[in-house]
Each structure stands twice: as structure tokens, then as C-alpha cells.
C-alpha positions in Angstrom: 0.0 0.0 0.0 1.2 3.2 -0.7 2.5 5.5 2.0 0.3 8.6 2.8 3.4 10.7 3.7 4.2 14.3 3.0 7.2 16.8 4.5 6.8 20.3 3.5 9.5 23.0 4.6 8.2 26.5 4.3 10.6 29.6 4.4 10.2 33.2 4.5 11.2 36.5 6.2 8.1 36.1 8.4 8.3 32.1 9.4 10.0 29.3 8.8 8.2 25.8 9.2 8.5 22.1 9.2 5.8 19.9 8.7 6.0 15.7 8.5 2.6 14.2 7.8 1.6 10.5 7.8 -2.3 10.4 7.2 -2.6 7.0 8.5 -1.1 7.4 11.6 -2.6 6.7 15.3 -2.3 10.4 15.7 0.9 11.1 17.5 2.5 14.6 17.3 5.0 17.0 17.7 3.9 20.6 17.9 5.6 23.5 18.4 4.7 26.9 17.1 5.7 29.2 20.2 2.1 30.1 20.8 1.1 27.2 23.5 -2.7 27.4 23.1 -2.1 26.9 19.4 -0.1 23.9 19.9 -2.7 22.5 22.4 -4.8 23.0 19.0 -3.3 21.6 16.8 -2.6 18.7 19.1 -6.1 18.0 19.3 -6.7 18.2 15.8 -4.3 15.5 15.4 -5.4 13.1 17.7 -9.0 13.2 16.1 -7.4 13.0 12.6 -5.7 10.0 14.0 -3.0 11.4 11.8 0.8 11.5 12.9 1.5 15.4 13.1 4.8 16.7 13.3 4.8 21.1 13.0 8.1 23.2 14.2 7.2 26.9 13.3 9.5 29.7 14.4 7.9 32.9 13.6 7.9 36.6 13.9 5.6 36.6 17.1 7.5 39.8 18.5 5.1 41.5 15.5 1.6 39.3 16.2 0.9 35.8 16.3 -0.8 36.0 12.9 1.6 35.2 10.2 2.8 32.5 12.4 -1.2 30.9 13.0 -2.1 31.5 9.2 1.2 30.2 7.9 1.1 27.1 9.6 -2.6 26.3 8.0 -0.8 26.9 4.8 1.7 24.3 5.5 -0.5 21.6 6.7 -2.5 22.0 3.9 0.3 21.6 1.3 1.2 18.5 3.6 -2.2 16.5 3.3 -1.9 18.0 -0.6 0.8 15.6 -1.0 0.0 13.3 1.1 -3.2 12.6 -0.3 -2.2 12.1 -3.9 -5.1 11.0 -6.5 -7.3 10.6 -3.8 -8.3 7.6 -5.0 -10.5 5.2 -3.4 -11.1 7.6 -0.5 -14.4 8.1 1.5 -16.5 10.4 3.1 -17.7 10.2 6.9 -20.8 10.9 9.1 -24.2 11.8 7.7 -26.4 14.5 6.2 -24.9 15.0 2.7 -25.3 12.3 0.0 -23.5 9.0 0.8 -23.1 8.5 -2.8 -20.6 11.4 -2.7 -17.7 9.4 -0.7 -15.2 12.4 -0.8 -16.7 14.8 2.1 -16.2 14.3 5.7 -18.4 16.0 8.3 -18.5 16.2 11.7 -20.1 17.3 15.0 -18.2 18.0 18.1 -19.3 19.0 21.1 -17.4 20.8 23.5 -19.2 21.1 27.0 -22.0 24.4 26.3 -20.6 24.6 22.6 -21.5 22.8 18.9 -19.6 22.9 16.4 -19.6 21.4 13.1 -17.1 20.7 10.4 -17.2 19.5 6.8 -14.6 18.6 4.4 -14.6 18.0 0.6 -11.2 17.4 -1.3 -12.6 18.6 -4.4 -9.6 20.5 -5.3 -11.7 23.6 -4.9 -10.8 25.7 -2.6 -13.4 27.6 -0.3 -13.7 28.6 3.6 -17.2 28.9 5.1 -17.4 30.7 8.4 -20.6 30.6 10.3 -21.6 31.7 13.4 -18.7 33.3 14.5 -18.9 36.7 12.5 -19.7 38.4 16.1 -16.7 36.2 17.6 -14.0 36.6 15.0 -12.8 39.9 15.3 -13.9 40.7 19.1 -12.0 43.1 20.6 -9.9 41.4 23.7 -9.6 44.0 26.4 -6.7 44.2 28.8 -8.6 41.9 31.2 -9.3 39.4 29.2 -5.4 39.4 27.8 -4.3 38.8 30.9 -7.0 35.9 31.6 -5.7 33.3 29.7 -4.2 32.2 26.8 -7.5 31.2 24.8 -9.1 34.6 25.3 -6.0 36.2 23.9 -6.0 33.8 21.0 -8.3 35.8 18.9 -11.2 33.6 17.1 -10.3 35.1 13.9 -6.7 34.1 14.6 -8.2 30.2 14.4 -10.3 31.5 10.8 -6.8 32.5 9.4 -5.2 29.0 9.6 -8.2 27.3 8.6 -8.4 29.7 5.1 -4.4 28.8 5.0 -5.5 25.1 5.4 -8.4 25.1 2.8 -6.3 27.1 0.0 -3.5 24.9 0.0 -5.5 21.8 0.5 -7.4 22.9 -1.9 -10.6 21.3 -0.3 -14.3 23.2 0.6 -13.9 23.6 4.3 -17.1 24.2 6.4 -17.0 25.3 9.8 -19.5 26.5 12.0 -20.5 27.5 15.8 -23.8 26.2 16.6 -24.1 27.3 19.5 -21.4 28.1 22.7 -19.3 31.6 23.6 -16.6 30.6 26.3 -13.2 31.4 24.2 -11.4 28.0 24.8 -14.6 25.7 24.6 -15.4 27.2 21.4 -11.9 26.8 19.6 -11.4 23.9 20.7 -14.8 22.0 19.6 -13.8 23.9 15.9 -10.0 21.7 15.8 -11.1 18.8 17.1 -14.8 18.9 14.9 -12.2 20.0 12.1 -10.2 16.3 12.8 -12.8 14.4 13.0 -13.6 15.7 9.8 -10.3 15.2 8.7 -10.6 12.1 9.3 -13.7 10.7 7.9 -12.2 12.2 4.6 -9.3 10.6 4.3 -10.4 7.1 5.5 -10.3 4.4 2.6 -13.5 2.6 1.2 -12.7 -0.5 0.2 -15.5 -0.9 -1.9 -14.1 2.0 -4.5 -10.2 1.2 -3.7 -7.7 2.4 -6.7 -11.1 4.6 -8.2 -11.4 8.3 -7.8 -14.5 9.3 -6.4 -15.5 11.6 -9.2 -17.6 11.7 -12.7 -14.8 14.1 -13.8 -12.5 11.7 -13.6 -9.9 14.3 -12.2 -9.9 16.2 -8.8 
């Protein structure tokens, strides 16, 4: 069986990055970004993509934590890019979209008071959707609330950023939305780990179609 393996190495004058990715892992990883609430993130996502992870990012965090956050989206997408290949014989998980469409993954996580929901298409289109969050995403964080913790002062628009890096460079429709839930940690955290899950339902093999691409196009 072929190996679903990808390392990408990303340079410029704002970050540098390192990313190993084996899609059929039993999602072990190695994170570190310098932002500790984003490596807790991307840990999670990880472990629910039962994907083995390995992400070294040094970036220019004395300017903002954004170039580092979106960059690193843009890596990992490049690395399941790769890693993925044809796509062929690959299915879609969870319900309410057409199970004759194997290629989209979708998934519900809860998160204590929060919902979140995430679905996936490698359709080689690429294509963020952002619900429920609008009033979230670019919240002013007051003084307090910096001081708080580190998951207030990780901006939810800071989380939107690496999942638009992600879905470019995947090159996938990637649907994430906030049912319901407002405590800053609760509600980033049910978006990673919905956004694993999804992950990996997507990437799981159907034997049924294995070595054919899921597709009337015949190309993806």
C-alpha cells in the first residue's frame, strides 16, 4: 500500500516551518509553534485526525501571532496535498450529505455548552465557510481578558486564518460553524477537534471503490 506521507518545509522573512505528515497514523505529534494554546490546538486536531503530526514553526511573534497561525494552516494544507495524492479510493464520513458522494467528511463535536460542526470536501476547490462566529472573530480582547488566559487572547479570527491557510493549499471546501457556545477555549477547541474528525472521515479508505477516484470528472 502506498505510504500517505508528505514533508513540507516553508521559508520566508516572516516564518519558517517544518511539517512531517503520515495520514494513516494513530495520531501522534510533535507541535511547536511558540504560541502554547495553538499547539494544544493543533494537538487536538491531530489526535481526532488519528493522523501523525509533526509542525516546528519559528515565527515573527514579536510583531503578532498572525503570520505565524495562518502560515502554519498553509503548510498543513500543502502536507495532506501531497500526502493525499489522486485521492483515489477515498471516503466520506458521518451523515447528512449524500452517501453517494464518498469524498466529504463532516463532523459534529461538542465541546461542554458549545456545537460545532465541520465538513470537508477534497474537491480540489478551494473555499472557507465561516458561520456563526462573525460576532466572535474579530472581538476586541480588552486588557482583562489578555491577561485571563491564553484562549481569550488567542483571537477567534486568529483560528479562521489557519483554517483559510489550510483550505487554500488543501485545496478542499472547508465548512466550519458555531452552533451554539461563547466561552473562548470551549469554542476553539470544539472547531480543531470537529475539524479532525472531519479530517478524518475524509481521508479514510473505502474499500468498496479502492484504486477509483471518487468523481464523474475523472480528475480532482
Amino acid at each position: 500500500m502506498t505510504k500517505r506521507q508528505a514533508t513540507i518545509s516553508r521559508d520566508t522573512k516572516e516564518t519558517r516551518i517544518s511539517v512531517k505528515l503520515n495520514i494513516d497514523g494513530i495520531g501522534k505529534s510533535s507541535i511547536s509553534t511558540g504560541i502554547p494554546f495553538f499547539d494544544h490546538m493543533l494537538t487536538l486536531a491531530a489526535k481526532h485526525a488519528v493522523a501523525d503530526i509533526e509542525l516546528k514553526c519559528k515565527g515573527d511573534l514579536e510583531v503578532d501571532a498572525h503570520h505565524t497561525v495562518e502560515d502554519c494552516g498553509i503548510a498543513l494544507g500543502q502536507a495532506y496535498l501531497k500526502a493525499l495524492g489522486e485521492k483515489k479510493g477515498i471516503r466520506r464520513y458521518g451523515t447528512g450529505f449524500d452517501p453517494r458522494n464518498p469524498f466529504t467528511g463532516d463532523a459534529y463535536v461538542p465541546m461542554d455548552e458549545c456545537l460545532a460542526r465541520c465538513v470537508i470536501d477534497f474537491s480540489g476547490r478551494p473555499i472557507l465557510v465561516w458561520r456563526g462566529l462573525n460576532n466572535l472573530s474579530h472581538k476586541m480582547v480588552s486588557k482583562a481578558e489578555k491577561n485571563q488566559d491564553m484562549s481569550s487572547a488567542f483571537r477567534f479570527g486568529l483560528a479562521r486564518e489557519f483554517f483559510q491557510g489550510f483550505a487554500n493549499e488543501a485545496r478542499c471546501n472547508l465548512h466550519l460553524e458555531l452552533l451554539y457556545g461563547d466561552e473562548p477555549h470551549h469554542v476553539v477547541e470544539a472547531l480543531f477537534k470537529a475539524f479532525g474528525k472531519a479530517l478524518d472521515g475524509a481521508c479514510q479508505k473505502d474499500p468498496r471503490i479502492a484504486g477509483l477516484l471518487p468523481s464523474t470528472k475523472g480528475k480532482l
